[in-house]
N, C-alpha and C positions, 0 to 999 in steps of 0.2 A: 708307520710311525717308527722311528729310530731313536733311539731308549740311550745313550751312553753311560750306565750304571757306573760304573768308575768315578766317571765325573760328578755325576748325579750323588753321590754317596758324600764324594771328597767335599764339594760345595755346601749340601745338609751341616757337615759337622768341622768345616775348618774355623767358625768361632766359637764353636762350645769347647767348654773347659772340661778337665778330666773327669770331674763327677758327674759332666751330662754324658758324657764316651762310655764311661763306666755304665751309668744305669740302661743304655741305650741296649750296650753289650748284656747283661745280666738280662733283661726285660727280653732280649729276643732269645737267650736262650733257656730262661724260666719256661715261657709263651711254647715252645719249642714249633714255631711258624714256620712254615716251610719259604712265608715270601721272605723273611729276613736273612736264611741263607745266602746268597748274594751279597748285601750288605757286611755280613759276617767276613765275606770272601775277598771282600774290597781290605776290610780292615787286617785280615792275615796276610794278603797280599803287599800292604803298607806293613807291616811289622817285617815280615821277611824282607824284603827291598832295604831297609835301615838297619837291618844287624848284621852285625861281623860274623864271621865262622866262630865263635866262642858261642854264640846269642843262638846260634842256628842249632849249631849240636845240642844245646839244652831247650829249643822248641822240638825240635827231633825224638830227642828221647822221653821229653815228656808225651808228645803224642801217641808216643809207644807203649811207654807206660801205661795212657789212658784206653788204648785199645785192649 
């Protein structure tokens, strides 16, 4: 069986609205689920892809900060 998570993720939530992305995001990482990992990965993956080097440097140094 051949899974295309990517796809599978993007299809799940291209009509829900910001506060179902929101609780989706929150809910998996309260849960701290190891299968929504992935899911998580699709969505950083979509944020990185749409931001400019402004948006990146401050995802960057916040993740450093958080480390």
């Amino acid at each position: 069986m051949d899974i295309d998570i990517r796809k599978s993720i993007i299809n799940n939530f291209e009509n829900s609205n910001i506060e179902e992305i929101k609780k989706a995001i929150e809910d998996s990482i309260y849960e701290k689920d190891e299968i929504t990992l992935p899911g998580l990965g699709v969505f950083f993956e979509i944020l990185w892809s749409n931001s400019d080097e402004t948006k990146k440097d401050y995802i960057l140094k916040t993740l450093k900060k958080g480390l």
